[in-house]
Backbone as numpy.savetxt, mean C-alpha at the origin, in Angstrom:
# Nx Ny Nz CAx CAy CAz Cx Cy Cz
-48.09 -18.44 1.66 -46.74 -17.88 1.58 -45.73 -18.97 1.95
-44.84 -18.84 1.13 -43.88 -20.08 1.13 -42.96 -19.38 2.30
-42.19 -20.34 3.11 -41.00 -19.53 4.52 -39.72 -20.28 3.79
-38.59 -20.07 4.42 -37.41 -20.49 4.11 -37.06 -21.71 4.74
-36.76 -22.53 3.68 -36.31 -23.57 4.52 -35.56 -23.74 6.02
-35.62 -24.39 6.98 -35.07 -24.34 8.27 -33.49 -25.15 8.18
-33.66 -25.63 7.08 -32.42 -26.32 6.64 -31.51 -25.71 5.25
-31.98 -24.39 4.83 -31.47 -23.88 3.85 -29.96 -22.77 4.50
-29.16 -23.38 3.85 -28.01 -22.34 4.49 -27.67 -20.87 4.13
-27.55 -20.17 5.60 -27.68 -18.91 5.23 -26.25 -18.31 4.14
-26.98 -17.08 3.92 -26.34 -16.32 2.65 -25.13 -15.94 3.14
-23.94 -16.36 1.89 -22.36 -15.85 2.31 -21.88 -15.04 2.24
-21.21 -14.44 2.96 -21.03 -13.14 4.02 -20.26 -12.43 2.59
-20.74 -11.15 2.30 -19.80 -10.16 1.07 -18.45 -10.12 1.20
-17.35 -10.43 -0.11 -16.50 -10.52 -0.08 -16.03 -9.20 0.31
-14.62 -8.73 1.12 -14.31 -7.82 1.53 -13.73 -7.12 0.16
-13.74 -6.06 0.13 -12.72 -5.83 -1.03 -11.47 -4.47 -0.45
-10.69 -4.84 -1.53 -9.20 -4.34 -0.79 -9.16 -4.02 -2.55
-8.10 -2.34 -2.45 -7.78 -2.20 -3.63 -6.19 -2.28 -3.22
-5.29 -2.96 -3.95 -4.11 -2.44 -4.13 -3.67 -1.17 -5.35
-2.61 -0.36 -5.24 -2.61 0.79 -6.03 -0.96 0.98 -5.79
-0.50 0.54 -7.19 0.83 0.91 -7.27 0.84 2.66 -7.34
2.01 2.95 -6.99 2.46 4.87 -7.33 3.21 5.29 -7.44
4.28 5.62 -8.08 5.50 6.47 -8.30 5.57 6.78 -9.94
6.77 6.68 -10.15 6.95 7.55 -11.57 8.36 6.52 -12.20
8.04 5.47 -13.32 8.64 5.33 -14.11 10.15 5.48 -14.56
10.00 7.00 -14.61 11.05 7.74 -15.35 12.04 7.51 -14.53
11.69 7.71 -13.05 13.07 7.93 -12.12 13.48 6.84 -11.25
13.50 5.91 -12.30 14.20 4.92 -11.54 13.91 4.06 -10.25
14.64 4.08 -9.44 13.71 3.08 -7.96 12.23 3.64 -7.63
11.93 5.06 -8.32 10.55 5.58 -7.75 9.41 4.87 -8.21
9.60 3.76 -9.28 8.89 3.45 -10.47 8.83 1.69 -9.55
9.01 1.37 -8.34 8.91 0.41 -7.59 7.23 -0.12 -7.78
6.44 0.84 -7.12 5.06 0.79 -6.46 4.34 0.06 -7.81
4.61 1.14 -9.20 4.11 0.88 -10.48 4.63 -0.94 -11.19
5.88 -1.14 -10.87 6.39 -2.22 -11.29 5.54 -3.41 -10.67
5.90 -3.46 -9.02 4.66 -4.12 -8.35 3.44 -4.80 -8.81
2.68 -3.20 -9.42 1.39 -3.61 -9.73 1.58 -4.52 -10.80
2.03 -3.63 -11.42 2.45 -4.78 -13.06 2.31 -5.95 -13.24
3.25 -6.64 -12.48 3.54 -8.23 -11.71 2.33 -8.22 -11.25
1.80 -8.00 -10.67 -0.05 -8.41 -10.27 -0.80 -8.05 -10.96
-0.97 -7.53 -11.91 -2.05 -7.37 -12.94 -1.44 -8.55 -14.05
-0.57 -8.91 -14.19 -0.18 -9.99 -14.74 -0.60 -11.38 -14.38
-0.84 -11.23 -12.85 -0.62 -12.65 -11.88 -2.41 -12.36 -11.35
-3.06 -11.81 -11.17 -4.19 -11.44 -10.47 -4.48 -12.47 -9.03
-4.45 -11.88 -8.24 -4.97 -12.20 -6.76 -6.10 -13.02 -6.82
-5.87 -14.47 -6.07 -7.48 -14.98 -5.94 -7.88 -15.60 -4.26
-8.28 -14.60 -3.48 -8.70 -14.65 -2.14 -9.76 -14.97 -1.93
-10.15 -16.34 -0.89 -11.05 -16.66 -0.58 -12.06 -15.67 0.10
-13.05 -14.99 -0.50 -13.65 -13.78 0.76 -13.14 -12.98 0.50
-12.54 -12.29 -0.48 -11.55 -10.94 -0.82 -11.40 -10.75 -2.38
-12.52 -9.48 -2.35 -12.22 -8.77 -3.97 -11.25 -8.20 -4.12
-10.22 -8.46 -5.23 -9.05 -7.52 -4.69 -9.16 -6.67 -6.32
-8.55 -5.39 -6.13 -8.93 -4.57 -7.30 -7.44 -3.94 -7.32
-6.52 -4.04 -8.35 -5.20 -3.47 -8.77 -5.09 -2.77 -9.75
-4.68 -1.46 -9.05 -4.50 -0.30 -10.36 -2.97 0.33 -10.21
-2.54 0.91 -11.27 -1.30 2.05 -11.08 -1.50 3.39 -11.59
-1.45 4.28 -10.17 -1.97 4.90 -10.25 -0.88 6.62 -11.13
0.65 5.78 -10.89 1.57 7.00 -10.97 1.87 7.73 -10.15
1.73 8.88 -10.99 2.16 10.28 -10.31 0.99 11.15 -10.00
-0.67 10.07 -10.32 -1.86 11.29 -10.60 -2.89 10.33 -8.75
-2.16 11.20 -8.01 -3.33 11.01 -7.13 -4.68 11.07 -6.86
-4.83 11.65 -7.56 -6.27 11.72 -8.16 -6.89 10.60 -8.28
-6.41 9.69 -9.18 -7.21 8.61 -9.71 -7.02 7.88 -8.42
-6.41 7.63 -7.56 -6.73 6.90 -6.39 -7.63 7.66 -5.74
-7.67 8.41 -5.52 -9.29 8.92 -4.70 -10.20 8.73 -5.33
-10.40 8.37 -6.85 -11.18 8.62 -7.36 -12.00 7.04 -7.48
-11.21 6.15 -7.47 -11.15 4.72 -7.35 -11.72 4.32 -6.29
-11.02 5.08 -4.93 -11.66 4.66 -3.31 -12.88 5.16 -3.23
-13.57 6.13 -4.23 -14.66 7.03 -3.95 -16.16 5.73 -4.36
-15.57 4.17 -4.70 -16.25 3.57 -4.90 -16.58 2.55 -4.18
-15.97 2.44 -3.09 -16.15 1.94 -1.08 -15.35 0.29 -1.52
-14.18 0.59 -0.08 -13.22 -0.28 -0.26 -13.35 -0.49 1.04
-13.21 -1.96 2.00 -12.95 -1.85 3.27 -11.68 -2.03 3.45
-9.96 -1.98 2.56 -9.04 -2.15 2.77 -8.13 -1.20 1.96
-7.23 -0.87 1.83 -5.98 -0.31 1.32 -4.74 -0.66 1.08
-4.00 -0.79 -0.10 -2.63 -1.59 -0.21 -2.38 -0.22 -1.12
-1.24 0.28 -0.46 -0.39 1.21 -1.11 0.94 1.12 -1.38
1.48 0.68 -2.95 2.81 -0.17 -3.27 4.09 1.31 -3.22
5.24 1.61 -2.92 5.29 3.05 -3.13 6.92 2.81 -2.61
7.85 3.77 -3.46 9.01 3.89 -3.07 9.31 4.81 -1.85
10.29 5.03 -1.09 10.34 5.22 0.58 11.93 5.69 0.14
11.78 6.90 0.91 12.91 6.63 1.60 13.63 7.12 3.36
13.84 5.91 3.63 14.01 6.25 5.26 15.55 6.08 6.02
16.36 6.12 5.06 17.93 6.22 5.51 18.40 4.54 5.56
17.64 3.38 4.68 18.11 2.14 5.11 18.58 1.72 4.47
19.27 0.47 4.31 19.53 -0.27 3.15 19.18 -0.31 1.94
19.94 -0.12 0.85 18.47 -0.23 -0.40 18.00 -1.48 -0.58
16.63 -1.67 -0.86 16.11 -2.92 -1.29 15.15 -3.11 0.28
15.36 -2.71 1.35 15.14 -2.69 2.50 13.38 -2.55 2.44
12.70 -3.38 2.42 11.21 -3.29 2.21 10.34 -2.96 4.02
9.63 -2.25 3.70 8.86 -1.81 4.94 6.93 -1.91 4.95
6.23 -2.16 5.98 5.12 -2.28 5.90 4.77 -1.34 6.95
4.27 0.11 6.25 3.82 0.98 7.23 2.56 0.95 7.36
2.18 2.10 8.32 0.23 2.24 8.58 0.32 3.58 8.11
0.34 4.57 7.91 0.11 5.85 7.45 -0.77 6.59 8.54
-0.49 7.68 8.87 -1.34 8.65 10.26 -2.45 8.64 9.28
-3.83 8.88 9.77 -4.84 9.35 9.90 -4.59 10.86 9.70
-5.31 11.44 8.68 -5.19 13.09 8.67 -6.89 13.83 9.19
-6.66 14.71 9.93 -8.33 15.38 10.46 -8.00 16.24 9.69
-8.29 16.99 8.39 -7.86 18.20 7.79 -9.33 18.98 8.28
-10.41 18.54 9.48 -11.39 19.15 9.47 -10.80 20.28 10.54
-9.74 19.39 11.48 -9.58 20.08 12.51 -8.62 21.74 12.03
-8.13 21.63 10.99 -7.00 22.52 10.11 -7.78 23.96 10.22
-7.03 25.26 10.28 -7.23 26.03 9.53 -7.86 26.28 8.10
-8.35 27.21 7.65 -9.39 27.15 6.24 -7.81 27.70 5.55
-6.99 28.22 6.11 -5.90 28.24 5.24 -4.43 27.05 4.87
-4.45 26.43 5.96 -3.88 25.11 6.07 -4.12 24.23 5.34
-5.66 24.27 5.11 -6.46 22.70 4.43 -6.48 23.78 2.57
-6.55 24.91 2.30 -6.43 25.55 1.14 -4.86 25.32 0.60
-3.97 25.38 1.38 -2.07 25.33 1.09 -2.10 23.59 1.03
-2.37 22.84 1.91 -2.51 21.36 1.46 -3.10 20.74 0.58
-4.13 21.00 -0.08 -4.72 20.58 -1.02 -4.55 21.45 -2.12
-3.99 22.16 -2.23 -3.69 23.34 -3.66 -3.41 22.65 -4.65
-2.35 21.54 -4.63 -1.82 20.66 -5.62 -3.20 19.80 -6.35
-3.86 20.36 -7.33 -4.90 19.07 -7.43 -4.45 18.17 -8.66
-3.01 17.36 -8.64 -2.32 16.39 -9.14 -2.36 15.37 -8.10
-2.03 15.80 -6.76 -2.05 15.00 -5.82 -1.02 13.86 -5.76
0.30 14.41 -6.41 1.26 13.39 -6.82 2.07 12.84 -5.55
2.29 13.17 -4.41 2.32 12.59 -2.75 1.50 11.96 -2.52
1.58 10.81 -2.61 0.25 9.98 -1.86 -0.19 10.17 -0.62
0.43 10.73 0.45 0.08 11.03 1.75 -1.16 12.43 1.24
-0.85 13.03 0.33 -2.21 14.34 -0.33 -3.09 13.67 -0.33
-3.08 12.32 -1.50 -4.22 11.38 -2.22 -5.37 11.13 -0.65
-4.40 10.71 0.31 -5.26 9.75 1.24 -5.75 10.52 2.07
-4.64 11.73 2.57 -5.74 12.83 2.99 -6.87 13.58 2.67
-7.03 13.69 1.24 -8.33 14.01 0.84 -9.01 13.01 0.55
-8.42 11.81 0.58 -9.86 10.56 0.28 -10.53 10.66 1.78
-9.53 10.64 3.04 -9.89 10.87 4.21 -11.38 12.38 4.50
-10.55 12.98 3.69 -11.84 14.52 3.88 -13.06 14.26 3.13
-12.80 13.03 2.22 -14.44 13.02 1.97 -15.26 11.86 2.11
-14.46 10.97 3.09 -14.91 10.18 3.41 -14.29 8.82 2.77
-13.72 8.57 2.35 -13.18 7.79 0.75 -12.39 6.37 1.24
-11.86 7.15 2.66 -10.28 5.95 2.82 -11.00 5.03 3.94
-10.53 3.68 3.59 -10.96 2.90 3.98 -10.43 2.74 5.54
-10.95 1.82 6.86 -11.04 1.91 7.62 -8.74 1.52 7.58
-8.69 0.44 6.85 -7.32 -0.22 7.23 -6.56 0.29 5.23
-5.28 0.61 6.09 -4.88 1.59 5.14 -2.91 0.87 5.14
-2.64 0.27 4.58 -1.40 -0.27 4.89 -0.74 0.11 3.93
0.51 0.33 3.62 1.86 1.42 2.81 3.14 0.02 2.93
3.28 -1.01 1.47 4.30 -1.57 1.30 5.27 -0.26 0.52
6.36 -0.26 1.50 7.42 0.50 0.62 8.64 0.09 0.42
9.49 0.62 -0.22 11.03 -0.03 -0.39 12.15 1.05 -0.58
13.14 0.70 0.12 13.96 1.72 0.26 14.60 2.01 -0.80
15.13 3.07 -1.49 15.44 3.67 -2.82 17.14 3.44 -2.84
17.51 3.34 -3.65 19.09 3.74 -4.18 18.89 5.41 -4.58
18.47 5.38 -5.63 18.38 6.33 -6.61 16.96 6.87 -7.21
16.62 8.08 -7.31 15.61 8.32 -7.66 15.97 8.94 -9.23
17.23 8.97 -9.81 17.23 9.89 -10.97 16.02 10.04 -11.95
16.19 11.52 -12.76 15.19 11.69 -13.80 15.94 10.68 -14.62
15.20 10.06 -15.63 14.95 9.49 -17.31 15.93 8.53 -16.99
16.10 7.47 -16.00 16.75 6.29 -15.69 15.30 5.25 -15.62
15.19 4.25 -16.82 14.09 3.64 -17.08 13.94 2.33 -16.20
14.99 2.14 -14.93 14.98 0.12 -14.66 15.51 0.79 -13.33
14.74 -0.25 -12.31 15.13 -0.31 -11.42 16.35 -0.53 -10.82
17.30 0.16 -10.00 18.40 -0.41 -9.68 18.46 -1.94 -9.23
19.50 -2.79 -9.27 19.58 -4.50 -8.35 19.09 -4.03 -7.08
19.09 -3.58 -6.08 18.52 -4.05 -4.61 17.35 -4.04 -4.86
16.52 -2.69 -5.46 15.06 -2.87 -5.60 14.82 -3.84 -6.36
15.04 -3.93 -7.54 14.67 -5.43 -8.73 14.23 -6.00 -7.41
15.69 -6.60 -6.81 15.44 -7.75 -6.07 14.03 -8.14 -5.22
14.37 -6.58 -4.18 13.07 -6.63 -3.08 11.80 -6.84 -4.39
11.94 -6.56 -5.26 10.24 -6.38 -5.87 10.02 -8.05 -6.50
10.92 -8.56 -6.88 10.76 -10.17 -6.98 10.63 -10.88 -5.23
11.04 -10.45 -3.86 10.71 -11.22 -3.04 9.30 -10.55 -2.26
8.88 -9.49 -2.45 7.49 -8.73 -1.74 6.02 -9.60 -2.69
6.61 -10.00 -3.70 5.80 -10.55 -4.42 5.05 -11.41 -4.09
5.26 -12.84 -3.36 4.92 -13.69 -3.37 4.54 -13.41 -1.86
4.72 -11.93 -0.98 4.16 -11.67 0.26 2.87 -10.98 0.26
2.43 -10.49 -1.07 1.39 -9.77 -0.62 -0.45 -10.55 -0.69
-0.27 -11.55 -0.82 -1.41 -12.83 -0.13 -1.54 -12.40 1.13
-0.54 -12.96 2.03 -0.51 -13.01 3.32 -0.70 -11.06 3.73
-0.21 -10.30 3.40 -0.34 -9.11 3.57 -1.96 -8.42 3.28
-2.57 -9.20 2.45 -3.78 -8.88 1.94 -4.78 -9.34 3.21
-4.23 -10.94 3.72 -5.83 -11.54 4.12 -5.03 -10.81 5.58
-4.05 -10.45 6.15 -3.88 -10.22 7.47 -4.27 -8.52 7.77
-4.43 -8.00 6.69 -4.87 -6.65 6.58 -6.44 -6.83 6.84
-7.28 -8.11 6.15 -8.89 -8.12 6.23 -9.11 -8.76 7.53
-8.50 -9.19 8.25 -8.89 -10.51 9.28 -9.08 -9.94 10.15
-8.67 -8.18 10.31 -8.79 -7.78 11.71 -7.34 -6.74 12.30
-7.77 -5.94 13.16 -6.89 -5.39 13.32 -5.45 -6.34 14.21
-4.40 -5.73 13.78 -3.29 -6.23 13.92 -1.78 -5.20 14.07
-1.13 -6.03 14.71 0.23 -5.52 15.57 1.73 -5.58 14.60
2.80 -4.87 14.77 3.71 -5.64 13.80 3.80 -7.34 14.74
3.98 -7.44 15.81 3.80 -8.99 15.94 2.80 -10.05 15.15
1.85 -9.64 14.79 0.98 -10.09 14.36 1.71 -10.52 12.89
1.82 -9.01 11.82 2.54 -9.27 10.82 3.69 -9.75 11.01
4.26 -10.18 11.81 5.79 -11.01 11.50 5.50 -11.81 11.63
4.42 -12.63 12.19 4.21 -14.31 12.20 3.74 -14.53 10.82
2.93 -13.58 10.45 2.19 -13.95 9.05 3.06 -14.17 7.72
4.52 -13.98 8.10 5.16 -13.39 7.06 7.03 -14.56 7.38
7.56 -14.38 6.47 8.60 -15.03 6.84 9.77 -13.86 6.36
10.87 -13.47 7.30 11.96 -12.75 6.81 12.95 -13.21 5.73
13.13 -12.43 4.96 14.36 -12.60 3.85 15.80 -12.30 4.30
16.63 -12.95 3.83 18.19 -12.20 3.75 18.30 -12.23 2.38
18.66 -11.04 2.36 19.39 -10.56 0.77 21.01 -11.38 0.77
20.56 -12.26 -0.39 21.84 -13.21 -0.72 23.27 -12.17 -0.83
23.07 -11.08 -1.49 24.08 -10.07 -1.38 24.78 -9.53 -0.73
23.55 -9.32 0.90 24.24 -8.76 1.79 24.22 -9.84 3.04
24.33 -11.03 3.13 24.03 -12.01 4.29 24.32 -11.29 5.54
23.33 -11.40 6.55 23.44 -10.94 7.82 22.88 -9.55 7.89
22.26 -8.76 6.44 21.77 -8.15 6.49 20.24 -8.11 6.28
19.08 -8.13 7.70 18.07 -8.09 7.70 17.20 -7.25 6.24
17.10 -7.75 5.26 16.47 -6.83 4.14 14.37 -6.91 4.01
14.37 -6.78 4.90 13.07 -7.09 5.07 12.48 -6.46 6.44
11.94 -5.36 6.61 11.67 -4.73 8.24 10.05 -4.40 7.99
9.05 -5.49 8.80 7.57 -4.98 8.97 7.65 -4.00 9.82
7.43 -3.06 9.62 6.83 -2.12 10.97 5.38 -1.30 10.67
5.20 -1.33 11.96 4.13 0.12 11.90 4.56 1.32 12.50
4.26 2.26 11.60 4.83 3.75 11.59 4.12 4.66 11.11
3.85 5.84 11.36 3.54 6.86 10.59 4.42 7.24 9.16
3.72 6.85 7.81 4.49 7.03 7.04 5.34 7.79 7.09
6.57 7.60 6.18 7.50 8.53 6.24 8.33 9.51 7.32
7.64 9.05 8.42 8.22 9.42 9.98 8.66 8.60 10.86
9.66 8.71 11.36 10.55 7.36 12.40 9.77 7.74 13.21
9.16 7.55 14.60 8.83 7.49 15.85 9.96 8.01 16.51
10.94 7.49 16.21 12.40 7.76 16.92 12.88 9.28 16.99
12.92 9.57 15.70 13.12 11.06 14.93 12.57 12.29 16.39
């Protein structure tokens, strides 16, 4: 029986894989952010040392993101329009709560999941969560809205903008999401702040961690 060489180098460690997943809706204008995103990266494709990265748009059908994670991801990039009372163009890097829908009522977890469009992504991740699906690190790039109108096809200027400067951030957003858990301190070193030429002196760029769609403050 032949042994392994004592000088043969061992086998390289599985690339992590991370899906990014644009989401909103087209039609209405700044909501159609998350989807645009992807676009620009399915155009540009990600090449990470140690990191499969997998980019889809998913829309308005949550579904297909659970259905995607149901194929084991150790990361999460969720591209997605926001709105949290800020500046428009105002880009944010949330964490999203953790949902126990085990701990719920059988009527709670029946009224939450009724929708099976799943067009809220906070639905999508809670049931990827109930069946096991969502990956351990779950991060939410969002951007603050002008306008959500129906059958307005182009992004308003602040978003355009933010979606040409988030661009060239989500490298660093990718490998600091795989490297380990991390702080917004952490992400602000990894990252460099913008000023919106438009609004000088106006911070257009805020990492935080938050429970989606909920201030802490609130």
């Amino acid at each position: 029986m032949t042994g392994a060489s004592p000088h043969q180098s061992p086998a390289a460690p599985a690339p992590r894989r991370v899906l990014i997943a644009g989401v909103g809706n087209l039609l209405r204008a700044d909501d159609g952010f998350g989807v645009e995103v992807a676009r620009r990266l399915l155009a540009n494709p990600l090449h990470l040392l140690g990191v499969d990265v997998t980019i889809i748009e998913t829309g308005i059908g949550g579904m297909h993101l659970v259905q995607e994670l149901l194929s084991g991801y150790d990361a999460l990039v969720v591209l997605d329009a926001v709105d949290r009372g800020a500046t428009p163009g105002t880009l944010f890097l949330l964490e999203p709560e953790r949902v126990d829908s085990a701990a719920w009522s059988p009527e709670a977890r029946r009224d939450f999941f009724a929708d099976t469009h799943y067009a809220e992504p906070s639905h999508a991740l809670a049931l990827a969560e109930a069946v096991g699906a969502l990956p351990p690190r779950v991060l939410v790039v969002g951007c603050q809205v002008t306008t959500v109108d129906d059958l307005v096809h182009e992004l308003s200027p602040p978003v355009a903008r933010a979606l040409d400067r988030i661009l060239p951030r989500i490298p660093d957003i990718v490998r600091d999401l795989v490297s380990g858990p991390c702080d917004a301190a952490t992400i602000a070193e990894g990252t460099t702040t913008a000023i919106d030429p438009v609004n000088p002196g106006v911070d257009c760029v805020q990492f935080l961690l938050m429970n989606w769609g909920h201030d802490p403050k609130e």
